[in-house]
C-alpha positions as CSV (number, residue, x, y, z in Angstrom):
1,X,195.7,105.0,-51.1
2,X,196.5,101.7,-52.5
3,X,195.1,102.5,-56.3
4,X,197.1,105.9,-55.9
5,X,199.9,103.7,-55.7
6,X,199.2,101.8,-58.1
7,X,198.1,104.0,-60.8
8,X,201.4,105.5,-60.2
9,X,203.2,102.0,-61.4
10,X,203.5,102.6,-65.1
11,X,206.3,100.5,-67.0
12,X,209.0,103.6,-67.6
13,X,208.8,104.8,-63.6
14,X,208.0,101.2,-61.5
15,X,211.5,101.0,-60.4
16,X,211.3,104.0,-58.9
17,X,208.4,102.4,-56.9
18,X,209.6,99.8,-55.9
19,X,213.1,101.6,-54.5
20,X,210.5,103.9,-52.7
21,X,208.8,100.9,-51.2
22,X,211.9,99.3,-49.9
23,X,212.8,102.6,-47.9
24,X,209.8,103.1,-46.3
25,X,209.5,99.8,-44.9
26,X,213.6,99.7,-44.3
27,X,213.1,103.1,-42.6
28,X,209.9,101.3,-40.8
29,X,212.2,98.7,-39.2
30,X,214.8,100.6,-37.8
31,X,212.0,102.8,-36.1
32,X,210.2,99.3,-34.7
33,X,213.7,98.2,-33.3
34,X,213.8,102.4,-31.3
35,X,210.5,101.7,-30.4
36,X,211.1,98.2,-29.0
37,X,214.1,99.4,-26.8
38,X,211.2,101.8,-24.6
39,X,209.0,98.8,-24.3
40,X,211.3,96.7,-23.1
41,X,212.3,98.9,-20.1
42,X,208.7,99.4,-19.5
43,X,207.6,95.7,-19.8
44,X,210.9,95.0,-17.2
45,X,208.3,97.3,-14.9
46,X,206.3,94.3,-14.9
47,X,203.1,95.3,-17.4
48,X,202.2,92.6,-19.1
49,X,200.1,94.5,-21.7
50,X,203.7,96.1,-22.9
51,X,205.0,92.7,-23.1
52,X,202.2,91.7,-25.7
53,X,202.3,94.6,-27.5
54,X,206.4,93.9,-27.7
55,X,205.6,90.7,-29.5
56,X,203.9,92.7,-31.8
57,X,206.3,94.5,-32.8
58,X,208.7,92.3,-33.1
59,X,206.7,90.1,-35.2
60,X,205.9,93.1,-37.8
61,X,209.6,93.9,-37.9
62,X,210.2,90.6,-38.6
63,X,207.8,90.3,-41.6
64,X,209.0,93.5,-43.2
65,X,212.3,92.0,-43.1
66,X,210.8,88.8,-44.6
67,X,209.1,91.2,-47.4
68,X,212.2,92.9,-48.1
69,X,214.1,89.9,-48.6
70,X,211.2,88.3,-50.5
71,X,211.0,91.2,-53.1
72,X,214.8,92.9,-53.3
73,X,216.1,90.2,-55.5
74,X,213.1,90.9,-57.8
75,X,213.7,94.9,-57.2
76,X,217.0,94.6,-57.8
77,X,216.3,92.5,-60.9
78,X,214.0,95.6,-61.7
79,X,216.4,98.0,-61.8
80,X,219.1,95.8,-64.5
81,X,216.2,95.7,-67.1
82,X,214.8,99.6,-66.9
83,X,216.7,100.2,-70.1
84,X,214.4,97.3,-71.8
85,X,211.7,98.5,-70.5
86,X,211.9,102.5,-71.5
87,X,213.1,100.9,-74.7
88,X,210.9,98.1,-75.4
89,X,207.5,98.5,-73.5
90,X,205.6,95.5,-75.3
91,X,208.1,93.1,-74.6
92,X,206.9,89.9,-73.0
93,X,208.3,90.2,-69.3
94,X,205.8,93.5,-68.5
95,X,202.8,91.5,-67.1
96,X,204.7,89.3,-64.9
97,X,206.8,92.7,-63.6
98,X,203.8,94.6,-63.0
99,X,202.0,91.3,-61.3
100,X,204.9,91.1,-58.9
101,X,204.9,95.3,-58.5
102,X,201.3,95.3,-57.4
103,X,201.8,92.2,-55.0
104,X,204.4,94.2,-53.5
105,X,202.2,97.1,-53.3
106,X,199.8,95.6,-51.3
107,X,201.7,94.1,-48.6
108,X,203.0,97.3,-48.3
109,X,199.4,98.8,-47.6
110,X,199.0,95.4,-45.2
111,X,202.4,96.8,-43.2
112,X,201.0,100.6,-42.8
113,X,197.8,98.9,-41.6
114,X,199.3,97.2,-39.1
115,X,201.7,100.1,-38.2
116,X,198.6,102.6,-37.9
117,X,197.0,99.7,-35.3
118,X,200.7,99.1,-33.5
119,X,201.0,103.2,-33.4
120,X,198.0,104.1,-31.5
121,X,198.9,101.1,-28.9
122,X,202.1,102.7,-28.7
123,X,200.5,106.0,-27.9
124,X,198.7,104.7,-25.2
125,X,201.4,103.2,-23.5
126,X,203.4,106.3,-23.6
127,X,206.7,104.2,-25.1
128,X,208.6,106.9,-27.4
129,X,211.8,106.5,-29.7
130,X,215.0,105.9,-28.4
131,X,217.2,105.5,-31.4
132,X,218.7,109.1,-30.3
133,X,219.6,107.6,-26.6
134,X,222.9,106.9,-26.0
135,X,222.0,105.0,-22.7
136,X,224.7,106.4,-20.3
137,X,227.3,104.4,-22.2
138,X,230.9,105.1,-22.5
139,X,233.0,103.9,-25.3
140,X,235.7,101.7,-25.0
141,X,238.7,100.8,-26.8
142,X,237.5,97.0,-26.3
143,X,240.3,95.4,-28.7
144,X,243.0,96.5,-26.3
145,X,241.6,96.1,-23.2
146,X,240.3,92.9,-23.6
147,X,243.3,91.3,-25.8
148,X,245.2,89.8,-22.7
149,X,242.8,89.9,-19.7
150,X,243.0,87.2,-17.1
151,X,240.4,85.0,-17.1
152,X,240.5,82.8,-14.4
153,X,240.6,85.3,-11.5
154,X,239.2,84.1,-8.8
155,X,238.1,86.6,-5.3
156,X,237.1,85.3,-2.1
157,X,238.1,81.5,-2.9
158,X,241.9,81.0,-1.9
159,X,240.6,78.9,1.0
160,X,238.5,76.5,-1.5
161,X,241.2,76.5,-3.6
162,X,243.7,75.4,-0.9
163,X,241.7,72.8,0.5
164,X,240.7,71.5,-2.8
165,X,244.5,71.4,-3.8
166,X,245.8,69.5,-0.3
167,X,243.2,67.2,-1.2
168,X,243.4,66.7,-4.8
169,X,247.1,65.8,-4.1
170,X,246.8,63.7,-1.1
171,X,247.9,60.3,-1.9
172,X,245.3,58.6,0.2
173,X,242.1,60.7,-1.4
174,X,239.6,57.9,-1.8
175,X,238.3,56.7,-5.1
176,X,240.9,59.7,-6.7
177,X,238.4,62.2,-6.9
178,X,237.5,65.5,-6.0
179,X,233.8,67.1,-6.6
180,X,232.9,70.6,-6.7
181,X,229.8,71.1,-6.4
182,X,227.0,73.8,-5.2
183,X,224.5,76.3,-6.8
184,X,224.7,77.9,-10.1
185,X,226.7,80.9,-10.5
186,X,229.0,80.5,-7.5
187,X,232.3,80.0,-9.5
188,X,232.4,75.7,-9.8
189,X,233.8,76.1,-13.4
190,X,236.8,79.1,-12.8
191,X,237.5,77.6,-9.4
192,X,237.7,74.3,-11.4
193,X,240.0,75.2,-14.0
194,X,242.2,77.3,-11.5
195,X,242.6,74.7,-9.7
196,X,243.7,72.1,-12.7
197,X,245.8,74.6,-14.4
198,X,248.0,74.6,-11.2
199,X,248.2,70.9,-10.9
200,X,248.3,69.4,-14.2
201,X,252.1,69.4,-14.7
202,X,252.2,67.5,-11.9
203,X,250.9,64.8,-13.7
204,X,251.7,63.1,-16.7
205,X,249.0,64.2,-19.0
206,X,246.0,66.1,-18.8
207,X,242.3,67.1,-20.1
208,X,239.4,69.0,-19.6
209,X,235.9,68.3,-21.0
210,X,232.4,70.5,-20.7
211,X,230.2,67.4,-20.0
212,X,227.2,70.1,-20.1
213,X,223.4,68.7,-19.5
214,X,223.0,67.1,-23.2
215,X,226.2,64.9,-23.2
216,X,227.8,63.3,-26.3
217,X,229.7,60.3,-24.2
218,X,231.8,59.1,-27.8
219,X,232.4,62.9,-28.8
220,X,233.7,63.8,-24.9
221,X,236.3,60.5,-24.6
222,X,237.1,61.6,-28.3
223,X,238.2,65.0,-27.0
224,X,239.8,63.5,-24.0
225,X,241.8,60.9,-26.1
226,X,243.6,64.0,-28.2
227,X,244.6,66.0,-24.8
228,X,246.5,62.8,-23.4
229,X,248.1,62.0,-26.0
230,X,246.3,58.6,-28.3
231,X,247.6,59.1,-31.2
232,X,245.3,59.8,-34.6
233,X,245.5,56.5,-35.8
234,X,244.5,55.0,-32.6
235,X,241.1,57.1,-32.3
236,X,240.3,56.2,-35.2
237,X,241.3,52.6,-34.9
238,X,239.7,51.7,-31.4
239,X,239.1,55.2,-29.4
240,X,237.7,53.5,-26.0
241,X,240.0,50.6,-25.7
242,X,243.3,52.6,-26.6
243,X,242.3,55.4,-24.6
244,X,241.4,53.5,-21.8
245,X,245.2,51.3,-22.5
246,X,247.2,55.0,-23.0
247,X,245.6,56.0,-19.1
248,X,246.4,52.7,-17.7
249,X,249.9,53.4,-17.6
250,X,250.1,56.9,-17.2
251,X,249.3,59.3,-13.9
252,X,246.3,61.4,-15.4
253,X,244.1,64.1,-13.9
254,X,240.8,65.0,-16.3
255,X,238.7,68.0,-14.6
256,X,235.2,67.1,-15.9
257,X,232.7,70.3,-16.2
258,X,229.3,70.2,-15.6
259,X,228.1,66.8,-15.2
260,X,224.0,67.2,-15.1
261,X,223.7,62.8,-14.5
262,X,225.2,59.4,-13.5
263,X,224.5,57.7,-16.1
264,X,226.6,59.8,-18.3
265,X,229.6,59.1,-15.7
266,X,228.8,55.7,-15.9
267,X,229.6,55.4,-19.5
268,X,232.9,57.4,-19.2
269,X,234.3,55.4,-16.3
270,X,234.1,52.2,-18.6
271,X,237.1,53.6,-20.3
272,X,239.3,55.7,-17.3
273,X,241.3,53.7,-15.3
274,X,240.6,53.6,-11.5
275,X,242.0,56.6,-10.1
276,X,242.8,55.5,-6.4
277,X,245.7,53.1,-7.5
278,X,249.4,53.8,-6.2
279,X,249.6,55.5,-9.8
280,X,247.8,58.4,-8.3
281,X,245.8,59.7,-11.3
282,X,243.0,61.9,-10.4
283,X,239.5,63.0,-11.5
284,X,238.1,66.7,-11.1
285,X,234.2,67.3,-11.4
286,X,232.3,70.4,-10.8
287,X,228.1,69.9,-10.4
288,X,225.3,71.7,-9.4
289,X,223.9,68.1,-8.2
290,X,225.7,66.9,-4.8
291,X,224.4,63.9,-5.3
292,X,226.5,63.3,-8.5
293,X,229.5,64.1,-6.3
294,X,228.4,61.4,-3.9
295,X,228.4,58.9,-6.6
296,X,231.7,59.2,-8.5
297,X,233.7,60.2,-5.6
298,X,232.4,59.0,-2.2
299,X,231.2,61.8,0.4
300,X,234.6,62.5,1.3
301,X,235.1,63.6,-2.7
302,X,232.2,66.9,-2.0
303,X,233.7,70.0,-1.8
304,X,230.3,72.3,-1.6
305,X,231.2,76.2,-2.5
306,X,229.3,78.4,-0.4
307,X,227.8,82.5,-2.1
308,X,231.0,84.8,-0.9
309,X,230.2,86.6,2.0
310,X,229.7,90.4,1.7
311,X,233.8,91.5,2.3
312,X,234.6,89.3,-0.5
313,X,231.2,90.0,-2.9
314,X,232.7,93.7,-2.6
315,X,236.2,93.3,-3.3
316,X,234.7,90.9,-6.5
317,X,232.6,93.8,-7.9
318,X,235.5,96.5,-7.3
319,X,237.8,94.4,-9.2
320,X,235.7,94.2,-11.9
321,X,234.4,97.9,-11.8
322,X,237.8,99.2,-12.1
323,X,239.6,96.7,-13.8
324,X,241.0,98.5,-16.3
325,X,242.2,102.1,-15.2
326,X,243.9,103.1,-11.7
327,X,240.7,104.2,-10.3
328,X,239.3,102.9,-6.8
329,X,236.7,104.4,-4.5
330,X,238.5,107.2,-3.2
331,X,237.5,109.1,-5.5
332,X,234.0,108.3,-5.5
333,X,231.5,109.9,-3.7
334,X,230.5,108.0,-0.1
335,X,226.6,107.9,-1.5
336,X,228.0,106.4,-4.6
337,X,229.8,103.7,-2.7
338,X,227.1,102.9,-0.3
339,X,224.7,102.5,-3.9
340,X,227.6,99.4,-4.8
341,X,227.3,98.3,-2.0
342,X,223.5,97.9,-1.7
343,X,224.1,96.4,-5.4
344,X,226.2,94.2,-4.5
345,X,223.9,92.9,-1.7
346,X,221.6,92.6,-3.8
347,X,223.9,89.9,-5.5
348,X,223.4,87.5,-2.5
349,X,227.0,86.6,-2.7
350,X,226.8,84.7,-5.9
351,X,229.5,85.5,-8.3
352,X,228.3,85.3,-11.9
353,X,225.3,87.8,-10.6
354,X,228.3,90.6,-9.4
355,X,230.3,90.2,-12.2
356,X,227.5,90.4,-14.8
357,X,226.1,93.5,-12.9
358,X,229.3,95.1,-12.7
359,X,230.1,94.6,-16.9
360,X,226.9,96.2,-17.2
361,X,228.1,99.4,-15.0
362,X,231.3,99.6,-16.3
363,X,229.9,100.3,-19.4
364,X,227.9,103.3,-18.2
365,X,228.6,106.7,-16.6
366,X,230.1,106.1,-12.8
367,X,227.6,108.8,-11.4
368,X,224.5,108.1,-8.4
369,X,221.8,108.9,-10.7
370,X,222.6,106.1,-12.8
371,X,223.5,103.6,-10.1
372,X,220.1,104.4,-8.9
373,X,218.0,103.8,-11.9
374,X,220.0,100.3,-11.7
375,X,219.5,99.5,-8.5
376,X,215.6,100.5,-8.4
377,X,215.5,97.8,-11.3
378,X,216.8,95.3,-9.5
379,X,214.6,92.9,-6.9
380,X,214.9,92.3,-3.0
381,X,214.7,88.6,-3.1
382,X,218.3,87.1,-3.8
383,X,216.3,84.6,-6.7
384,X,214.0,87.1,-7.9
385,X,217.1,89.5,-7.9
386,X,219.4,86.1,-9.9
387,X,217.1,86.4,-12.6
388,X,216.4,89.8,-12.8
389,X,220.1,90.6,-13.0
390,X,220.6,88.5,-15.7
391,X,217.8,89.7,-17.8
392,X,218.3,93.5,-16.6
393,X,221.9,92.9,-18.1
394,X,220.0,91.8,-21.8
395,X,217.9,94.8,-21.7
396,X,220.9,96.9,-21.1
397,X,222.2,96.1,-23.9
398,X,222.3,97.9,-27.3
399,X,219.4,97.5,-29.8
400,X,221.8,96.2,-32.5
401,X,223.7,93.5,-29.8
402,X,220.2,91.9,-28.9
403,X,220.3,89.5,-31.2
404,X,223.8,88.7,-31.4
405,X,223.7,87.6,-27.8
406,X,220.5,85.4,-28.4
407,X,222.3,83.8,-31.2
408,X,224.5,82.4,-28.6
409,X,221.4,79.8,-27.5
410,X,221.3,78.4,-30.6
411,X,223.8,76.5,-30.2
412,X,223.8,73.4,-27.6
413,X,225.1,73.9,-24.0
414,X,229.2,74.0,-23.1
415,X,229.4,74.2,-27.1
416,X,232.6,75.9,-27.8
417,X,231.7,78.8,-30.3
418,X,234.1,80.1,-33.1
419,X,234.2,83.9,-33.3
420,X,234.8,83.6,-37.3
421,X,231.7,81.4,-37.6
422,X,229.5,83.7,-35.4
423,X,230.4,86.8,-37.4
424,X,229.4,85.4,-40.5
425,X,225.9,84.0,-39.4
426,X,225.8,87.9,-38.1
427,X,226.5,88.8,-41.5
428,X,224.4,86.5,-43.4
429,X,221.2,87.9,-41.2
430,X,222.2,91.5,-41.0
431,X,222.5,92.2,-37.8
432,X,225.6,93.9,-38.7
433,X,225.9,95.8,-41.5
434,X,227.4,98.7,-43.1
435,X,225.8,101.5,-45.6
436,X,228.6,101.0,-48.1
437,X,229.0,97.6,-47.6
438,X,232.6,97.7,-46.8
439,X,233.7,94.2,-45.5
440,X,236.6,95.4,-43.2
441,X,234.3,98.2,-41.2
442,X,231.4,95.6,-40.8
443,X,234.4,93.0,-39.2
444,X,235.3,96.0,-37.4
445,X,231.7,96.2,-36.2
446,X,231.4,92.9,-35.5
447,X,234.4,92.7,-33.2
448,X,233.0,95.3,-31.2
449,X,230.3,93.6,-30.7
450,X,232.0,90.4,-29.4
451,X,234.3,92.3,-27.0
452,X,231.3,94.2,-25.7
453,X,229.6,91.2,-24.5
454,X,232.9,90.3,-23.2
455,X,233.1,93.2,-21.3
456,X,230.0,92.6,-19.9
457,X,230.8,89.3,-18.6
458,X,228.3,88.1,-20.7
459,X,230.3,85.0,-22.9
460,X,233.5,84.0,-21.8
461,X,236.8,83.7,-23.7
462,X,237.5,79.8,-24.6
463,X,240.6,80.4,-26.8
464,X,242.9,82.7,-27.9
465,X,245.0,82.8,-31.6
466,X,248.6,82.4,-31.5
467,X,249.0,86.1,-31.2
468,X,246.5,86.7,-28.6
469,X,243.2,87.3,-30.7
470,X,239.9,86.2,-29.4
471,X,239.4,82.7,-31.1
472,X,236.2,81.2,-29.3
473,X,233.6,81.5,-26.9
474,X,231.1,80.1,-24.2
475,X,228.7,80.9,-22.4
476,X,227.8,80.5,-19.0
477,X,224.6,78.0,-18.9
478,X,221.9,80.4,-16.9
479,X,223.2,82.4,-19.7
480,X,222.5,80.1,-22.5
481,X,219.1,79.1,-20.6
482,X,218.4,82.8,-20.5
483,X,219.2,82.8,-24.5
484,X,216.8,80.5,-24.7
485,X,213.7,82.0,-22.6
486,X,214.4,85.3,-24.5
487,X,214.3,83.5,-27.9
488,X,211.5,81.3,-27.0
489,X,209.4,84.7,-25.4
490,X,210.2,87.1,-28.4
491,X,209.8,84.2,-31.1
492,X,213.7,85.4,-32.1
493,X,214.3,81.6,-32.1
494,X,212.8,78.0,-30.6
495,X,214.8,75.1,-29.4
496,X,213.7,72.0,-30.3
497,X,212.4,71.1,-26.8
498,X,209.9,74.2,-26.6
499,X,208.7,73.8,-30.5
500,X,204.6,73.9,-30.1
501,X,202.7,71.7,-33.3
502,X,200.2,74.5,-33.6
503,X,200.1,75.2,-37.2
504,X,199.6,79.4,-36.2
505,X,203.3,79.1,-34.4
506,X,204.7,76.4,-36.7
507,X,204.3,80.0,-39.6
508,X,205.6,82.0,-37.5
509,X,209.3,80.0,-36.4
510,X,211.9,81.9,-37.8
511,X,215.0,80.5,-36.2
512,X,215.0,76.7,-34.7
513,X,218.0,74.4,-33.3
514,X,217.4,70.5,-33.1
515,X,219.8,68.3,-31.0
516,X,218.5,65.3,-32.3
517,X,217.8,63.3,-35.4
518,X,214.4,61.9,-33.9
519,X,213.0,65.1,-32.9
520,X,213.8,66.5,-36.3
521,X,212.6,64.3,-38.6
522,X,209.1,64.1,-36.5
523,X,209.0,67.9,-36.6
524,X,209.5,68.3,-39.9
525,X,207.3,65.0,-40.9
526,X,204.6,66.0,-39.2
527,X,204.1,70.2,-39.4
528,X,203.7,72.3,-42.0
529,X,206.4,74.2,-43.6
530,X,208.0,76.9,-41.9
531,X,208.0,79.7,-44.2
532,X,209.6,82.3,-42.6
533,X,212.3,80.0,-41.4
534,X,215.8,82.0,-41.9
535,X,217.9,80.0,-39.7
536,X,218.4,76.3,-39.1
537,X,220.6,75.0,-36.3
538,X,220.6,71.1,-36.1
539,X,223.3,69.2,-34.2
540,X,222.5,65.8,-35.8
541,X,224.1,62.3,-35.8
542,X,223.2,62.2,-39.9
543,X,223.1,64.5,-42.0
544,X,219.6,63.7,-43.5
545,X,218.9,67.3,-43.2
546,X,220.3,68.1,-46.5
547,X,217.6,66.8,-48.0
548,X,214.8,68.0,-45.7
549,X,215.9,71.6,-47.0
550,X,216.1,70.6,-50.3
551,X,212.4,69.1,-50.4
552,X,211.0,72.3,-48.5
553,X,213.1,75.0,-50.4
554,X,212.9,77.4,-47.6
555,X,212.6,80.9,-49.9
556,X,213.9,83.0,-47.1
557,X,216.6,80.6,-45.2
558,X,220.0,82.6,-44.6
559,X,221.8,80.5,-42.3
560,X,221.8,76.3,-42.5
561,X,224.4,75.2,-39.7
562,X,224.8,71.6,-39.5
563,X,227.4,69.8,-37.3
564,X,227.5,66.0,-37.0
565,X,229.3,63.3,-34.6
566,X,232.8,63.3,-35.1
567,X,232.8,59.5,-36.0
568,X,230.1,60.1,-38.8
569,X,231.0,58.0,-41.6
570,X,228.0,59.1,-44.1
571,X,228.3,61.1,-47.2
572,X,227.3,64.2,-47.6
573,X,224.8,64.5,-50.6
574,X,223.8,68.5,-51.2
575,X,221.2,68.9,-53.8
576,X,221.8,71.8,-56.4
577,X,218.3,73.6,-54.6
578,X,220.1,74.1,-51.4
579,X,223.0,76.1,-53.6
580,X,219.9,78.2,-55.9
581,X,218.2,79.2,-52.5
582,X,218.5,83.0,-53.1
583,X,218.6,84.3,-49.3
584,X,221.3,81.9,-48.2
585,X,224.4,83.4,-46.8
586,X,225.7,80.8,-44.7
């Protein structure tokens, strides 16, 4: 096979050849990603020798998109000089073509290999090709349904919210402070932010800050500083002693998200005024830790939110089923309503699972036989179940939006995400594209994507544009840590904190995210080169790793996202190879 196609390379036809090449192994992919959707339903069944195989796949899909983006440029390249070579067959650039042309060649043969060996696994395990399978879904109009929706509706919580806002505003609160605080998913954060939306013009001035489990304690008072009101030329002049002067004199309340430690408290409260002064400024906190709680704000300060019992869990999921038509259950079938409800059990009362599991319904036919499939997916054990939810919700989702969504854990925890900047690294790696390439239809494409995931209660809204347009995201931490797992399990992406040194998986990384400078420079001191590296995340204090990727010249890098300290003071020095790297996008 492999000299048939090679004797078949002569210098007037090898274009041809090499065009023929890229289809098959484009045409390859999309049939590994088809195949891939079956094997995940299957490995959700629990067989681990699925999940293996899944890897598998992934990993050969991955290096024929590494092959195609290794050899289009030169295919491409190909095709501009066929009229020199019809016209001029002894000129000098013929060896090197035809080198390159039979290199290509054989990995080809290499990725047939592989797909014959992958193929009669596949057989065996019975998992077939879904591209054809619409999945139940429904399509939705997401643009308008999702321009204006209300997102800080809260079920089942008017009584935490009441007796968080009698004590927030009692004048003899101790220590100022009031702390949230329970297990994840039961609504901290929306109850949280409810609750300082309806306060803060009570009060002088205002802010709220995602502490998150990685804190930035300069970057968070920084972001503070500009809600209350320190002017630009103070931040810049002396941020902690102006801030902490501004709040001094001024009745303040600061709801603070998501504090994983003390000691991160400890560095903030070195520049907020004590809150229990006749002044009456006050602190909001929301924690999974009650211990935290205890420490800022005195036991009297916990407020500890309890799973919504199974009156309110219902009336959560119905809302969310039919949020956006008149529907209700009266026109469902009673077996159809007794299926929610045995979903919604299933829930154990926690919010974030019912509202993910009912985004995923929405988007699928309202009939029993699909309920069904749903609910025979799902666990008995309320943890178990937690999980599985949140992963069951991933594997529901389109082939196409699987990455997207795992490209939300590359970035850090509680990081706000821009919509404009997440389309573009979509862009750059392909996940969304268009056969003739039209910009406006693959932003078209993209937005779907966004408000789908949206729908699904997967990533929240952050911020809006001035005429109501979807701005930024977050997303939920279980979701982020589920991101993560997922990346780390299909080798999408690694964080830095699950990076292994063995130089087998140190080949294979193809999309890592640093947090720090230290663990970095170590990792990139003291591996080898990642060569199939096509995106690079690091959230760095310096930007040193300019001229890391200029010193590795990573061939088949598409997206280089670096975002320093907003006090960094450094130059940025970008060497010329960063610019000449042919697969970079972003």
């Amino acid at each position: 096979m492999l000299y048939s196609w090679k004797s078949a390379l002569s210098r007037r036809n090898a274009f041809v050849f090499f065009e023929r090449g890229h289809r098959l192994a484009a045409e390859r992919n999309e049939t590994f990603q088809a195949y891939i959707d079956d094997a995940k339903d299957k490995a959700t069944e629990g067989d681990s020798r699925v999940k293996i195989l899944i890897k598998d796949i992934q990993e050969l899909a991955g290096d024929v998109e590494d092959l195609l983006d290794e050899f289009l440029p030169k295919i491409h390249q190909s095709n501009k000089c066929k009229g020199a070579i019809c016209c001029c067959l002894k000129t000098a650039c013929i060896p090197s073509h035809a080198s390159f042309a039979n290199e290509f060649a054989m990995e080809i043969e290499k990725i047939k290999k592989r797909v014959v060996d992958i193929d009669r696994v596949r057989t065996t395990y019975n998992i077939v090709d879904t591209s054809n399978n619409n999945n139940d879904c429904i399509p939705l109009d997401r643009r308008r349904l999702f321009l204006y929706a209300d997102e800080t509706e809260v079920i089942g919580l008017d009584d935490d919210f009441n007796m968080l806002q009698a004590k927030l505003l009692d004048q003899d609160l101790p220590y100022g402070v009031v702390s949230i605080v329970g297990m994840p998913g039961l609504g901290k954060t929306t109850l949280a932010k409810k609750l300082y939306r309806h306060v803060r013009d009570q009060f002088v001035c205002s802010g709220l800050v995602y502490v998150s489990q990685q804190p930035r304690g300069r970057e968070i008072l920084l972001d503070i500083a500009k809600q209350v009101g320190v002017t630009e030329e103070a931040r810049k002049d002396n941020l902690e002693d102006n801030l902490k002067s501004l709040l001094k004199t001024k009745r303040y309340v600061i709801l603070s998200d998501d504090i994983w430690d003390v000691e991160i408290w400890d560095y903030l409260k070195l520049y907020l005024p004590e809150c229990d002064s006749k002044i009456g400024s006050r602190i909001i906190l929301t924690s999974r830790n009650s211990n935290i709680g205890r420490y800022v704000g005195g036991v009297t300060s916990l407020h500890v939110l309890q799973p919504l019992d199974s009156k309110n869990s219902f009336e959560l999921f119905t809302t969310k089923i039919f949020h956006f038509d008149n529907n209700d259950w009266a026109s469902a079938s009673p077996n159809l309503v007794n299926i929610g409800r045995d979903i919604v059990g299933r829930c154990g009362g926690i919010p974030l699972a019912i509202v993910v599991t009912a985004g995923m319904l929405r988007a699928r036919e309202r009939t029993e036989h699909v309920w069904k499939r749903v609910i025979e997916s799902m666990g008995h054990k309320i943890h178990d179940e937690f999980a599985k939810v949140l992963a069951l919700s991933y594997n529901d989702l389109p082939i196409a939006s699987r990455p997207c969504f795992l490209y939300f854990g590359l970035y850090p925890e509680d990081h706000e995400i821009r919509a404009f900047d997440l389309k573009n690294m979509w862009f750059a790696e392909k996940f969304i594209a268009v056969n003739s390439g039209n910009r406006r239809e693959a932003e078209d494409l993209a937005e779907d994507v966004l408000y789908d995931l949206v729908s699904r209660n997967l990533i929240q809204i952050a911020k809006r544009t001035y005429d109501g347009r979807i701005s930024s995201f977050r997303i939920h931490d279980l979701l982020h840590s589920l991101c993560v797992e997922l990346g780390k399990e299909s080798n999408f992406f690694h964080a830095e904190h699950s990076l292994s040194g063995d130089p087998y998986n140190v080949s294979r990384l193809r999309r890592i995210t640093f947090y720090s400078d230290n663990v970095m420079n170590d990792f990139f001191r003291s591996n080898p080169k990642p060569t199939k590296l096509r995106a690079l995340f690091c959230f760095t204090k310096l930007p040193g790793i300019f001229s890391v990727v200029a010193r590795l010249e990573f061939k088949l890098l598409h997206v280089l996202v670096v975002v320093t300290s907003h006090n960094s003071s450094q130059r940025f020095i970008i060497s010329n190879k960063i610019g000449n790297m042919s697969c970079l996008r972003y």
